[in-house]
C-alpha positions in Angstrom: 9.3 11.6 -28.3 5.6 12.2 -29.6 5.1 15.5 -31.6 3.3 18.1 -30.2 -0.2 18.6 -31.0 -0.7 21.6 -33.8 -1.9 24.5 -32.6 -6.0 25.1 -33.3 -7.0 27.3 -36.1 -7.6 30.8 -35.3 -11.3 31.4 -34.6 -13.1 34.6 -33.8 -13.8 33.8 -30.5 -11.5 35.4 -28.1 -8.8 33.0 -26.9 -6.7 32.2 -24.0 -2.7 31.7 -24.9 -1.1 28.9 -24.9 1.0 29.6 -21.9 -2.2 31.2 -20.3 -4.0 27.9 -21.1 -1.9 25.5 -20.1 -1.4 27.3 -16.6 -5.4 27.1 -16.6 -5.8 23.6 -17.1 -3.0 22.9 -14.2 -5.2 25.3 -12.1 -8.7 23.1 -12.7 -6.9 19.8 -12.9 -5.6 21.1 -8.7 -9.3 21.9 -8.2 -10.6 19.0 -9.3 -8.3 16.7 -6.9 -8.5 19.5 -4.4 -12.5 18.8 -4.5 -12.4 15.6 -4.3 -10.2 15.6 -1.2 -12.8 18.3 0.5 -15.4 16.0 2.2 -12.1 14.0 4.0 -12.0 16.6 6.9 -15.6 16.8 7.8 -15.8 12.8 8.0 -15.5 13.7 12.3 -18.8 16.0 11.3 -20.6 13.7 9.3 -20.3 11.0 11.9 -21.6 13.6 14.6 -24.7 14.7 12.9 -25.4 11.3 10.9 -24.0 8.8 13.1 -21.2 8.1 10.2 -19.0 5.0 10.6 -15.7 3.8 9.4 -17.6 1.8 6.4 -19.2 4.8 5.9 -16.6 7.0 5.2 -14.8 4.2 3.4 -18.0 3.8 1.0 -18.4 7.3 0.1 -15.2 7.3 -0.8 -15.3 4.0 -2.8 -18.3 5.0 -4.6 -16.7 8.2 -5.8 -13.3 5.9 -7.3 -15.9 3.4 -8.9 -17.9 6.0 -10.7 -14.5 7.8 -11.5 -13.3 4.8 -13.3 -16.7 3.8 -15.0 -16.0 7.6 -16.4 -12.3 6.5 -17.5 -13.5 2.8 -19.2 -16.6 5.2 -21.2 -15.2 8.9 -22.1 -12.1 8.9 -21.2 -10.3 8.6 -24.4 -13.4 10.6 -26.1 -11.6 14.2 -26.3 -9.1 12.4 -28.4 -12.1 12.3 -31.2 -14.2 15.3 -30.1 -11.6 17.7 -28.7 -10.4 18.4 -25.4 -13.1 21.4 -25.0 -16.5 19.9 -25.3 -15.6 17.3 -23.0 -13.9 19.6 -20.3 -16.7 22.2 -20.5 -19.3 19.4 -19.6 -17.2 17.6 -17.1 -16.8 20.9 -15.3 -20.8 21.7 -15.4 -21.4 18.6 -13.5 -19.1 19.1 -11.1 -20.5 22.1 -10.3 -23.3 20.5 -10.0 -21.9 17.9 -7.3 -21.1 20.5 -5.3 -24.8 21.9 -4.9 -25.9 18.5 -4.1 -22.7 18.8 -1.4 -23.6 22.0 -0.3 -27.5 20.9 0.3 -26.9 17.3 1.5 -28.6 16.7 5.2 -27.7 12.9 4.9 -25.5 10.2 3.7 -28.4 9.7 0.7 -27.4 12.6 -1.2 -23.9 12.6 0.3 -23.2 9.6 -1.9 -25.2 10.6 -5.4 -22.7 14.0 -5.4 -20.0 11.6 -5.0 -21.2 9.8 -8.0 -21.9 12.9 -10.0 -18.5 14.1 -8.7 -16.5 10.8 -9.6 -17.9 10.8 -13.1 -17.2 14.4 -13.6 -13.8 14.1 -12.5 -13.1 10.8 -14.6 -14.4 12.4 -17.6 -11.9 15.1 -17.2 -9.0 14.2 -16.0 -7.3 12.0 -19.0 -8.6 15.0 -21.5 -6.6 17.4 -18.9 -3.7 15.8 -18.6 -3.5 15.0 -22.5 -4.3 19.2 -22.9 -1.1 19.4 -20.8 1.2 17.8 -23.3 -0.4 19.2 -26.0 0.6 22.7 -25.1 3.7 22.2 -23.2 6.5 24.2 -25.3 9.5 22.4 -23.2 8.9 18.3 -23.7 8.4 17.0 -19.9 7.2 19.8 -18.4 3.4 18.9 -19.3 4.4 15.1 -17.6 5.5 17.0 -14.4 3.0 19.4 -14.0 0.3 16.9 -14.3 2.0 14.5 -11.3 2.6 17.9 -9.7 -0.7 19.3 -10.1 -2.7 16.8 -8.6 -0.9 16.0 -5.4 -1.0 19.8 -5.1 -4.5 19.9 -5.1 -5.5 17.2 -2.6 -2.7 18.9 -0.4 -4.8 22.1 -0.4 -8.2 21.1 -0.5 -8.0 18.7 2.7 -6.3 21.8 4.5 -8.7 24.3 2.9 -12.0 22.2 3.8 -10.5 21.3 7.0 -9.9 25.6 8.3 -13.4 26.6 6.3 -15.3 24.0 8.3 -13.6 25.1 11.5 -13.7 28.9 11.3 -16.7 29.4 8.9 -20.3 29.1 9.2 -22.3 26.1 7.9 -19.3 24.2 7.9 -20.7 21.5 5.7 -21.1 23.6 3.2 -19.6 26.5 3.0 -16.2 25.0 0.9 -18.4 23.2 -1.8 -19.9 26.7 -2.4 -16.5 28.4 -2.9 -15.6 25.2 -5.1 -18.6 25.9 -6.8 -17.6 29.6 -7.4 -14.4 27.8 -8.6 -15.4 26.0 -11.3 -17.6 28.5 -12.7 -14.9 30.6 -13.6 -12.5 27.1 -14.7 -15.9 27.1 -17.3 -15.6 30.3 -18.6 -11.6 29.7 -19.0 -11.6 26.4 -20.6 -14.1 28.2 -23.1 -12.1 30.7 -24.2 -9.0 28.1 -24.3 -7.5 27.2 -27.8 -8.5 23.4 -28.8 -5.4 21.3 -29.4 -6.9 18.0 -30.4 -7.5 17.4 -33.7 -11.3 15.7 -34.4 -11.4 12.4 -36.0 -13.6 9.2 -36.3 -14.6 7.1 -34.0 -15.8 8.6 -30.7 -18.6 6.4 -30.6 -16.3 3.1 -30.8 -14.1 4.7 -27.9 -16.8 4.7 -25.7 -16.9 1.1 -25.1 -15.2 0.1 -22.0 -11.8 -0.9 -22.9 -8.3 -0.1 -21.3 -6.6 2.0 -24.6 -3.1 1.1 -24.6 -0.9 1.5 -27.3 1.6 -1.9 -27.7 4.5 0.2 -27.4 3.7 1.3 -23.9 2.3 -1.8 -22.8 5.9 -3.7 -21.1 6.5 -0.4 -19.5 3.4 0.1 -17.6 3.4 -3.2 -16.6 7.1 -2.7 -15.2 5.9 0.5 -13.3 2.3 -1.4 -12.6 3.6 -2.4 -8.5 4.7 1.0 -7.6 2.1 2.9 -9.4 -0.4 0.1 -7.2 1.0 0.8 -4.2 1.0 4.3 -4.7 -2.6 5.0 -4.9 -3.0 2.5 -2.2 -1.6 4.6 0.0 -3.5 7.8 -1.1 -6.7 5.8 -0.3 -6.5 5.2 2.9 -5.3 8.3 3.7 -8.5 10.4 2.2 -10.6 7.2 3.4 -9.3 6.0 7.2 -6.1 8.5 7.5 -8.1 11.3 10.2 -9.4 8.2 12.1 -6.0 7.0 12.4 -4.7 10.2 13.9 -7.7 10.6 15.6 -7.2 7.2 17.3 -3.2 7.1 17.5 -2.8 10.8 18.9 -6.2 11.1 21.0 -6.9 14.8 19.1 -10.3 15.2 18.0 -10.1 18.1 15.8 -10.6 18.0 11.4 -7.5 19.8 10.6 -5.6 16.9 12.1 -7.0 14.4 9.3 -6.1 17.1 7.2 -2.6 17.6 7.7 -2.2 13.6 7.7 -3.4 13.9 4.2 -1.7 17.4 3.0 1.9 16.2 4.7 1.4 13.0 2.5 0.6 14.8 -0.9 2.2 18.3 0.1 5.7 16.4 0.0 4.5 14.3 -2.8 4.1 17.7 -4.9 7.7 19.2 -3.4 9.3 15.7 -4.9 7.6 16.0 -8.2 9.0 19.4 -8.5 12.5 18.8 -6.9 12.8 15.2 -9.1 11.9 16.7 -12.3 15.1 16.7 -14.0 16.3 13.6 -12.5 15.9 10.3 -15.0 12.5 8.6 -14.6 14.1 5.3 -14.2 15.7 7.1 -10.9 12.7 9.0 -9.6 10.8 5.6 -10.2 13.5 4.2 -7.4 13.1 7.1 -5.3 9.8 6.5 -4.7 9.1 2.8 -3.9 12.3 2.9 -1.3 10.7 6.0 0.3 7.0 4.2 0.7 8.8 1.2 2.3 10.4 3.7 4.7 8.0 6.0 5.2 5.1 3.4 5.7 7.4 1.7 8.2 7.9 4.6 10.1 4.7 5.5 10.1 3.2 2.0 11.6 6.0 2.2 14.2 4.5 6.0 15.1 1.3 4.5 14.8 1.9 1.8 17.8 3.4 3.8 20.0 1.3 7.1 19.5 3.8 9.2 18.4 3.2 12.3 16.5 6.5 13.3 15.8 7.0 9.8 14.1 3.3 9.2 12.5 4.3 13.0 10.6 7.9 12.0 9.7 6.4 9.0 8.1 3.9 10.3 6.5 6.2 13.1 5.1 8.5 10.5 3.7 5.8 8.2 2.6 4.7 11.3 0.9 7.7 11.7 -1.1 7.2 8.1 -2.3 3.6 9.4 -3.3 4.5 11.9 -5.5 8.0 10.2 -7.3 6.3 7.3 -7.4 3.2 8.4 -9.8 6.0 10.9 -11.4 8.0 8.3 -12.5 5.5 6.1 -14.0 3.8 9.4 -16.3 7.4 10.0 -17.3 7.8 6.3 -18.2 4.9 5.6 -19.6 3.0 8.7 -21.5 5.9 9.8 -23.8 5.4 6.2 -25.5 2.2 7.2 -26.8 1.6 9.4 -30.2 -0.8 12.8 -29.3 -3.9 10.6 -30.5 -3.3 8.3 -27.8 -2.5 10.5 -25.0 -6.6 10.7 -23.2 -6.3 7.0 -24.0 -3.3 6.0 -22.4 -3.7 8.2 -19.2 -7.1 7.5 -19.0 -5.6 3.7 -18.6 -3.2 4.7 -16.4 -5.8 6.5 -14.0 -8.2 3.0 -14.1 -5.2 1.1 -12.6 -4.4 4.0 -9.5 -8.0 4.6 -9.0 -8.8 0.8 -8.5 -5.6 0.5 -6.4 -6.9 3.7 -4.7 -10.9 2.4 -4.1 -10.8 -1.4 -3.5 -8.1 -1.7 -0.9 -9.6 1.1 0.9 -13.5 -0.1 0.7 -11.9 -3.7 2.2 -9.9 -1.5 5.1 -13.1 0.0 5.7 -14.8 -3.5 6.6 -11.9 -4.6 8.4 -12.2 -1.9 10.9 -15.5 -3.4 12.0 -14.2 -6.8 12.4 -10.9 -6.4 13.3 -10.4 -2.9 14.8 -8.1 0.1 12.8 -4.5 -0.3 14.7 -5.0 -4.2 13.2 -6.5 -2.6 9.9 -3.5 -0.4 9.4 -1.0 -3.0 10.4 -2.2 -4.9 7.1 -2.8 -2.4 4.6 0.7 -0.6 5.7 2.7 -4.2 5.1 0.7 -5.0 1.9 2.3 -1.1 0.6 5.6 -2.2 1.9 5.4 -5.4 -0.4 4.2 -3.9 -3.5 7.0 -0.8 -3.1 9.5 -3.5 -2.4 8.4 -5.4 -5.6 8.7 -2.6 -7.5 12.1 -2.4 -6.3 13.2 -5.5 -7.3 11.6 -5.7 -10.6 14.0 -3.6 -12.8 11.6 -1.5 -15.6 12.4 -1.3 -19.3 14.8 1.7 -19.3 13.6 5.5 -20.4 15.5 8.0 -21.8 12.9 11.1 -20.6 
């Protein structure tokens, strides 16, 4: 296992604890996911007072994954030269500026520039998070789980939470992206007076080149974990993409908190696996979660045919479970075989693979329903999960002791 990160000097500046800080950076690293999954619910609204369509939807989520990972290729190894700080301090200013452009958007124009701003912001931070995690975790693993834990959380709670502002609140397009703006504002003021844990070195000009940073040690086991990890994030996609039209369309209920719940069952019992699976060997969890996509994506489909709620939730609930062990066991795998300066580069690596597993299949879904309606759509993209899970299966990873 890696060593920990030293501790920063002591500065004058008042300064969060370490177990205050690391309970911090869970907190923005849920807000950030949580954000992301906010405009998901009010897709039914957009359409309504834009005249949104399925490619629509699809695109504005695409275009948020593409700037994401053009973040990830650029900075996202660059708080392994700079520090963790500077970096999250200005990814969190301009995500608070996405959501003002959110908040004022009165068409899909400005709709898609804050998911740009938003994407960038987001990829800029999230390898530098995840790294702060392991830098300060005191037990080794805990900073693995909580960042696979953290995440799912997030999008769990922000569909749901965007879903019940828009419905009981005024303004309904924006009243969430002002409370996530109140958010962040105060994640600013916290990741200020947080401790730096990254020590500064040369080269964070070099490291902004786009290039996948991944340490020949680590490189057979991502590669092992690569299918599930695919499929994974395949799944998410078209859940925060095309997942409320499907309910919309299987169950005949026109209401956002139904999309929502689609999404929150997936990634709420993706977090409750993270958390139950956390002591259980990776190369386990790893199994756990490519046999419960294949499951819960079949069930799911065979809910999906016959309009069944009952079954489209069930599958979706074990599907979820799949989500979260899934991307578990390929952190666990994978991050303790990189030293503490590789950490932002190695995750941020990670996070270019989900994120185009998450974007591309989804933007092609999103075309699909035009030309070959969504029951058809979601016939294809559920098999094409079902395959990569089941490759992942068969294809036996290098084996982990974390």
């Amino acid at each position: 296992m890696p060593t920990l990160a030293p501790e920063a000097p002591p500065t004058s500046r008042p300064a969060l604890r370490r177990g205050a800080a690391f309970t911090l950076v869970a907190v923005v690293i849920a807000t950030l996911l949580g954000a992301s999954a906010a405009p998901t619910p009010l897709y039914e609204l957009y359409q309504s007072n834009w005249g949104f369509s399925s490619l629509q939807s699809t695109l504005v989520f695409g275009i948020y994954a593409v700037s994401l990972l053009l973040a990830l290729l650029t900075v996202g190894s660059l708080s392994d030269y700079v520090g963790r700080r500077p970096v999250l301090i200005t990814a969190l200013v301009f995500e608070a500026v996405s959501m003002i452009m959110f908040a004022t958007a009165e068409g899909i124009g400005l709709l898609l520039l804050a998911r740009v701003v938003q994407g960038f912001a987001t990829g800029a931070a999230i390898s530098a998070l995840g790294s702060t995690l392991l830098d300060l975790e005191r037990t080794p693993g805990r900073g693995a789980t909580v960042n696979s834990i953290a995440p799912t959380a997030g999008l769990a709670l922000g569909a749901i939470g965007s879903s019940l502002i828009s419905e009981h609140l005024p303004r309904p397009t924006s009243t969430v992206f002002l409370v996530l703006l109140a958010l962040f504002v105060a994640e600013i003021l916290g990741i200020w007076a947080a401790p730096e844990t990254a020590v500064r070195q040369k080269g964070a000009l070099a490291s902004m080149r786009p290039a996948l940073a991944v340490p020949s040690t680590a490189r057979r086991m991502l590669v092992a974990t690569g299918p599930c990890l695919i499929a994974v994030w395949a799944l998410g996609g078209f859940y925060l993409s095309l997942g409320p039209s499907l309910a919309r369309n299987a169950l005949d209920v026109h209401t956002s908190l139904i999309g929502a719940i689609m999404v929150a069952t997936l990634t709420g019992t993706g977090a409750l696996a993270v958390f139950l699976l956390r002591n259980v060997a990776a190369r386990r969890v790893l199994v756990v979660g490519a046999s419960a996509l294949v499951a819960g994506v079949a069930v799911t489909l065979i809910g999906a045919e016959t309009s069944s709620a009952p079954l489209i939730l069930a599958g979706t609930a074990v599907a979820g479970i799949g989500f979260g062990a899934g991307f578990q066991g390929t952190i666990r795998t994978v991050m303790p075989l990189a030293e503490p300066h590789e950490r932002a580069g190695l995750l941020s690596s990670i996070y270019v693979i989900a994120y185009l597993a998450n974007s591309v299949p989804a933007l092609v879904a999103g075309y699909l329903v035009g030309q070959v309606g969504l029951v058809d759509t979601t016939r294809i993209y559920g098999g094409l999960v079902i395959v990569l899970a089941a490759a992942a299966l068969l294809r036996k990873a290098p084996v982990s002791t974390s």
